[in-house]
C-alpha positions in Angstrom: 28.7 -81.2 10.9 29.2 -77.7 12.1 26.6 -76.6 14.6 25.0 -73.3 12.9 23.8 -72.0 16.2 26.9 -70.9 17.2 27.8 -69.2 14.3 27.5 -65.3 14.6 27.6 -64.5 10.8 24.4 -66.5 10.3 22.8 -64.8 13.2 23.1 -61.7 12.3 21.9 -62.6 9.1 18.7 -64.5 10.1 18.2 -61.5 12.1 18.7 -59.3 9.7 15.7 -61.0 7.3 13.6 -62.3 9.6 10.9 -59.2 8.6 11.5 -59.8 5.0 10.6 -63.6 5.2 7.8 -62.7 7.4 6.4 -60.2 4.8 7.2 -63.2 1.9 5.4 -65.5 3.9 2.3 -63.6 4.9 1.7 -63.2 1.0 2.7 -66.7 0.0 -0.8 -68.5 -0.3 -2.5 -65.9 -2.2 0.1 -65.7 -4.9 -0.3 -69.2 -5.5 -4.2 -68.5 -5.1 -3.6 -66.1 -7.6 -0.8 -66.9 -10.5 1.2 -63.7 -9.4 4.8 -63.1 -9.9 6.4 -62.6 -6.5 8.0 -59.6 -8.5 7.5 -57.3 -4.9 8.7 -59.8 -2.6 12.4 -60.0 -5.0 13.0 -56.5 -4.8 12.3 -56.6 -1.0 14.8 -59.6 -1.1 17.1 -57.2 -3.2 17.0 -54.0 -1.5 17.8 -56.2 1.8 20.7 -57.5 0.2 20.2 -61.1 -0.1 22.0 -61.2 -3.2 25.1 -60.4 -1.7 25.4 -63.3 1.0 28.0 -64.4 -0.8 29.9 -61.5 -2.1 33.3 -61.2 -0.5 32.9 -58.5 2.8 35.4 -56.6 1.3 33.6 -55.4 -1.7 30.7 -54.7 0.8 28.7 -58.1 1.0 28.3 -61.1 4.1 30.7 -63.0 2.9 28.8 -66.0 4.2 30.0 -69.6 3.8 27.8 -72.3 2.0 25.9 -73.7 5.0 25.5 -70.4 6.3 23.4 -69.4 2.8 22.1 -72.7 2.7 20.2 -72.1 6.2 19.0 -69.2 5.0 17.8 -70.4 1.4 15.8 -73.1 3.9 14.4 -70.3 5.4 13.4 -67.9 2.7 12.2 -71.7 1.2 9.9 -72.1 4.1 8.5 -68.5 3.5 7.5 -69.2 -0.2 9.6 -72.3 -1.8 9.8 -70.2 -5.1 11.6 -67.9 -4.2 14.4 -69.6 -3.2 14.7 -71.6 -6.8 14.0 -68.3 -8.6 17.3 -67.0 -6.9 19.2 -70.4 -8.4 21.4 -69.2 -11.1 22.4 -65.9 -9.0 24.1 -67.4 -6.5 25.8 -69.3 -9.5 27.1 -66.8 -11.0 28.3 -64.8 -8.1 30.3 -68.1 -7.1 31.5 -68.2 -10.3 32.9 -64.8 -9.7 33.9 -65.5 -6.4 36.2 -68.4 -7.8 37.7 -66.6 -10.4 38.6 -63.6 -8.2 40.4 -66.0 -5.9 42.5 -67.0 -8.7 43.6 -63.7 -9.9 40.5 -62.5 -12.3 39.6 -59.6 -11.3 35.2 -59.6 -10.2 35.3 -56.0 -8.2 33.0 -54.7 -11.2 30.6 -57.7 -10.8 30.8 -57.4 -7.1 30.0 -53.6 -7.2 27.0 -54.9 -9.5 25.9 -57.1 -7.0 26.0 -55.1 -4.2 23.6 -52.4 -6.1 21.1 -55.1 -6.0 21.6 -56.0 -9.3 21.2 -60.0 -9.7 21.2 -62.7 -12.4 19.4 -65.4 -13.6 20.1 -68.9 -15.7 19.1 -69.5 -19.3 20.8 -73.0 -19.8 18.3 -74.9 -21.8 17.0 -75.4 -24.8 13.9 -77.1 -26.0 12.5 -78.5 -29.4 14.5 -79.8 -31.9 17.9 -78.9 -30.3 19.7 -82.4 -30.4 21.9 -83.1 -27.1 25.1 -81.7 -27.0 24.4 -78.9 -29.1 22.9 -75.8 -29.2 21.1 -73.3 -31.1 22.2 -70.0 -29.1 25.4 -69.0 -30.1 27.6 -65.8 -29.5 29.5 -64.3 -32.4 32.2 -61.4 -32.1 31.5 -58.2 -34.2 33.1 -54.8 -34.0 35.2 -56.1 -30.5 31.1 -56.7 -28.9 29.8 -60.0 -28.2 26.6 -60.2 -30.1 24.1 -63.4 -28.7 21.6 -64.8 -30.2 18.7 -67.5 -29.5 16.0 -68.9 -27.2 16.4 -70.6 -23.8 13.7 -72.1 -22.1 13.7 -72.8 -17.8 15.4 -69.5 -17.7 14.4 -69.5 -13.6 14.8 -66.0 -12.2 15.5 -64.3 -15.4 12.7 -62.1 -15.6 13.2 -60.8 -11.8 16.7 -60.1 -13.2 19.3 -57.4 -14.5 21.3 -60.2 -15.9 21.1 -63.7 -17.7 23.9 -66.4 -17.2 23.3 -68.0 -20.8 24.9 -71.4 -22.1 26.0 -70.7 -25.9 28.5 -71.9 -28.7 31.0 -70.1 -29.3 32.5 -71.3 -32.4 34.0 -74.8 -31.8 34.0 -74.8 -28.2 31.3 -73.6 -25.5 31.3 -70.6 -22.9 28.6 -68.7 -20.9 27.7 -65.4 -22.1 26.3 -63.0 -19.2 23.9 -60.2 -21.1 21.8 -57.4 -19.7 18.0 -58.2 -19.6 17.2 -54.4 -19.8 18.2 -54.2 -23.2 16.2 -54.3 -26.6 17.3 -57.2 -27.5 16.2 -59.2 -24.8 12.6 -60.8 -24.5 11.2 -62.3 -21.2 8.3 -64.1 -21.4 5.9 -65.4 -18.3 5.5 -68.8 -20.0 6.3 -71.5 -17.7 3.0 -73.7 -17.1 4.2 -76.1 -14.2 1.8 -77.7 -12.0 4.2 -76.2 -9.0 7.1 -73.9 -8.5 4.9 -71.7 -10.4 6.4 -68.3 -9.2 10.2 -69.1 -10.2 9.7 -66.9 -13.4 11.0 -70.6 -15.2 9.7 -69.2 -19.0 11.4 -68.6 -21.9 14.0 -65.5 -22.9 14.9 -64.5 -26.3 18.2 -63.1 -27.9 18.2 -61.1 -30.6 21.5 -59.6 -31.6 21.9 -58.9 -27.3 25.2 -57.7 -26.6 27.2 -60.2 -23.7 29.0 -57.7 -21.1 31.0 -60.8 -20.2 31.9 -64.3 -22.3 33.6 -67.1 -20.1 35.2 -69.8 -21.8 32.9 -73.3 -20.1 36.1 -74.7 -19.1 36.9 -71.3 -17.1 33.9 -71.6 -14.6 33.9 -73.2 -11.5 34.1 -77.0 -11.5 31.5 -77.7 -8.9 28.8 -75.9 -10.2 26.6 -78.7 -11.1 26.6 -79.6 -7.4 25.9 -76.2 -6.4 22.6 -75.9 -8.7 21.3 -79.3 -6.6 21.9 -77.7 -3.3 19.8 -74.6 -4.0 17.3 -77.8 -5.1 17.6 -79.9 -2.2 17.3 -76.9 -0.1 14.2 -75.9 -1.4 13.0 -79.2 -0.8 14.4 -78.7 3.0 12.3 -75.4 3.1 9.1 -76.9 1.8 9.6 -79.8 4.0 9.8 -77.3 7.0 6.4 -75.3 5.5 4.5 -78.6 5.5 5.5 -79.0 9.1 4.4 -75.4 10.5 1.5 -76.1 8.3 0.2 -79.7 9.4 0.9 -78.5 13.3 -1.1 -75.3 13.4 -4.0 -77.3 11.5 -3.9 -79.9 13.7 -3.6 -77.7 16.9 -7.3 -76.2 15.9 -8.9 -78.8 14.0 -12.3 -79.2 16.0 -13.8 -82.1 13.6 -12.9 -85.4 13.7 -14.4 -88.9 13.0 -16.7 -91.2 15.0 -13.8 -93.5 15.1 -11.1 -91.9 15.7 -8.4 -92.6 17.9 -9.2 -89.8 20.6 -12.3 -87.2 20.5 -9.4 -84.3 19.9 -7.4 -84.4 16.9 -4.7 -82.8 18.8 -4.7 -86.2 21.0 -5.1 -88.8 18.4 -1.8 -90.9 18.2 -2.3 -92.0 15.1 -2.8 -88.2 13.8 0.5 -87.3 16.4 2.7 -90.1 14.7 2.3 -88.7 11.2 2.9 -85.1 12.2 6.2 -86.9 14.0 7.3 -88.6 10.7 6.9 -85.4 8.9 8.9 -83.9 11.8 11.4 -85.9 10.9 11.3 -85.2 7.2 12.0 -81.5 7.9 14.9 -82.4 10.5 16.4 -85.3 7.6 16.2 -83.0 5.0 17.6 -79.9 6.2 20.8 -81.7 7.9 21.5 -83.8 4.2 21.6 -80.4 2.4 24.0 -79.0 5.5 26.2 -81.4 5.3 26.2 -80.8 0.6 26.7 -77.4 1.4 29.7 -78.5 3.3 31.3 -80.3 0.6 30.5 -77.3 -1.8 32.2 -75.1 1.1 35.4 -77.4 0.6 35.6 -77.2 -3.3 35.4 -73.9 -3.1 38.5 -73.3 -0.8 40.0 -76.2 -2.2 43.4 -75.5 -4.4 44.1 -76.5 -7.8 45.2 -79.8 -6.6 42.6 -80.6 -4.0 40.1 -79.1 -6.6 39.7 -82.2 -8.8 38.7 -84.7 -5.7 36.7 -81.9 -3.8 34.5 -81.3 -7.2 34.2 -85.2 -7.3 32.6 -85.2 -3.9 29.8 -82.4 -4.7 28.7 -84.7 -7.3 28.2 -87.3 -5.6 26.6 -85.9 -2.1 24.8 -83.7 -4.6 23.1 -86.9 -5.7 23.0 -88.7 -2.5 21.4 -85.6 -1.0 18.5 -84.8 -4.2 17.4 -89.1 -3.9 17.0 -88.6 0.2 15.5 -85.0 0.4 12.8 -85.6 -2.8 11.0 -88.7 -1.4 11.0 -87.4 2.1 9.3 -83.7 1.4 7.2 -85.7 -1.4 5.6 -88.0 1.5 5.4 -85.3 4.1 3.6 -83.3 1.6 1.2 -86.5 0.9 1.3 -86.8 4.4 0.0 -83.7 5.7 -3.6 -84.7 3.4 -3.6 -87.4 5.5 -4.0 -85.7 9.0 -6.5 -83.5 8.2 -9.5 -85.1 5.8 -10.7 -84.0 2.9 -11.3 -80.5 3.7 -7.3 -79.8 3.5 -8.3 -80.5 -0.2 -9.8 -77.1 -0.6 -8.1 -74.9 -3.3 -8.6 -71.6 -1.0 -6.3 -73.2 2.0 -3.7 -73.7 -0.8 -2.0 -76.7 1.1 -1.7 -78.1 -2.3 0.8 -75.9 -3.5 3.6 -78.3 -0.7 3.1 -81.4 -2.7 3.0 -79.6 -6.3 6.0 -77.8 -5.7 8.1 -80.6 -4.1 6.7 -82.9 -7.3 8.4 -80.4 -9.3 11.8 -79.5 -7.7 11.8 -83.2 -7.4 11.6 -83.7 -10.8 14.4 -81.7 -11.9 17.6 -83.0 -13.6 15.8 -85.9 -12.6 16.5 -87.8 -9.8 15.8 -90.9 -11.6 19.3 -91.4 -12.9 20.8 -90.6 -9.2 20.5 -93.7 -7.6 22.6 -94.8 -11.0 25.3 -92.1 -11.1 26.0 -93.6 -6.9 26.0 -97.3 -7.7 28.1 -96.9 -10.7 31.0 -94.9 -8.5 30.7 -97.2 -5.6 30.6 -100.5 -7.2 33.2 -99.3 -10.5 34.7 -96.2 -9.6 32.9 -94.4 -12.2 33.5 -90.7 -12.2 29.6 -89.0 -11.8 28.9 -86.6 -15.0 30.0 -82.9 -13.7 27.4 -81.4 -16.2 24.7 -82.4 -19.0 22.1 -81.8 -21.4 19.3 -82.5 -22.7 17.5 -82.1 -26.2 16.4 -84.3 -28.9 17.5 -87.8 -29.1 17.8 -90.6 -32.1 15.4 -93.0 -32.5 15.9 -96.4 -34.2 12.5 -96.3 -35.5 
């Protein structure tokens, strides 16, 4: 794995954000104390140009490889977890334009987009009575304009957005449509009513008759994207993991109450106490390095050539999976964890140390990681290729 610290890019970067993070953080707990959209703390992330970490340096962005944004989505994920998620379908869309402008597709309008601290956000799903592999939002082609219409739900990021990266049918076949929120036709609403994540802006958007700036045929966009959305997950994890960490130490450092029989008068010297801060240590240090070493296989699709591309794609899938079944248990324990050094005053809702565990539950939950564990056994034991993208929606029932 490549050691980060010597990378100069990354430093510069880190550098670069370090008072934006520390402004994110210093808000982070009342947010959560309070419901609010972290609608400030995007356009500080905006205006600082942390949507353009990937944008090529020639069109004026970093140019940064995928475990040099991957560090610092663990970062900004330490500073406030939802904030990293909220900035999910973004970074897939610029990759998507990154990819195409490699292979001759000209992105410099995008890219100029970008740059202006314009960014985008996903509106995949559907929910209701949408059966699986279909789809209710569609776009239709009137007087040469691409006309979209529909109702996505987990649209994450949308409503910080200029732009939505929406799944539709396009006739026959499928395609992504990529519309302007600021337009009439576009409806945002602050719906989403997760235990955790709760600042991701993960509600539902609404098409009426919104005119697509851009269609891409599904078979056009990038190949590893799937793996790419579980990075930005397993990251997050990594970043919450890290939180819990910085979290359980400073309580521990001042915590002046403690139990008749406890280990040791002082928290601070208690080995029990010490060993669970040291496995939660460790979660941090696990976590982080497994979603390094996916954002190095996403790193190697995307300079991979046509050839390479199909094998390279493979391997996101898989590490992708490998990486979301590690990284959710261990930031779901450390979060447990932290409860457990502390007592039951760490249960109070003003300290907001609940937010760790709700928001790993939830990240956790995404996708889910249930059917992982599958998708690795199948490939290793048959050779079964892992699913590069699904759905979900409304299943038959026998009875």
């Amino acid at each position: 794995m490549t050691d980060l610290a010597t990378r100069p890019r990354l430093a510069l970067a880190r550098a670069h954000f370090a008072d934006v993070f520390a402004q994110i953080a210093a808000g982070t707990r009342d947010r959560e104390l309070t419901g609010s959209l972290p609608v400030e703390a995007v356009a500080s992330l905006k205006e600082a140009g942390f949507g353009t970490l990937r944008v090529p340096a020639e069109f004026g962005g970093w140019g940064l490889d995928w475990p040099e944004i991957t560090a610092l989505w663990i970062d900004l994920a330490a500073a406030d977890a939802n904030l990293a998620q909220a900035l999910r379908g973004h970074f897939v869309l610029v990759e998507d334009t990154v990819f195409r402008h490699r292979r001759g597709e000209d992105q410099s309008r995008w890219f100029a987009r970008f740059v202006a601290d314009e960014i985008a956000g996903n509106a995949w799903t559907e929910t209701g009575s949408t059966a699986i592999g279909d789809a209710q939002t569609t776009v239709t082609h009137r007087d040469g304009r691409h006309v979209v219409n529909g109702r996505k739900y987990y649209t994450t990021g949308t409503i910080f957005a200029e732009w939505a990266d929406v799944y539709v049918k396009d006739g026959d076949g499928w395609a992504t449509a990529v519309v302007d929120t600021r337009q009439p036709g576009v409806v945002i609403h602050d719906d989403w009513d997760g235990f955790g994540q709760r600042g991701t802006g993960t509600g539902t958007t609404e098409f009426t008759d919104a005119v697509a700036d851009d269609v891409i045929p599904f078979e056009r966009r990038h190949p590893y994207q799937t793996g790419l959305y579980q990075l930005n997950l397993v990251a997050t994890l990594a970043g919450i993991t890290r939180a819990v960490l910085t979290d359980v130490t400073a309580e521990v450092q001042q915590r002046d109450r403690n139990y008749s029989h406890a280990s040791a008068a002082r928290v601070r010297d208690d080995a029990q106490v010490l060993g669970r801060v040291g496995d939660i240590w460790a979660a941090a240090y696990t976590t982080e390095a497994v979603a390094l070493r996916l954002a190095e296989a996403i790193d190697a699709a995307a300079i991979a050539d046509d050839a390479a591309l199909p094998g390279a794609a493979e391997r996101t899938e898989l590490e992708a999976a490998a990486a979301q079944l590690t990284a959710s248990q261990l930031a779901i324990d450390a979060a447990s964890n932290l409860f457990d050094t502390l007592g039951a005053s760490a249960a109070s809702r003003a300290r907001g140390l609940d937010r760790h565990w709700r928001n790993a539950r939830t990240v956790a939950s995404h996708n889910p990681r249930l059917f992982k564990a599958k998708v690795l056994g199948a490939h290793a034991v048959n050779g079964t290729p892992p699913p590069y993208a699904w759905g979900i929606g409304r299943t038959q029932r026998d009875s």
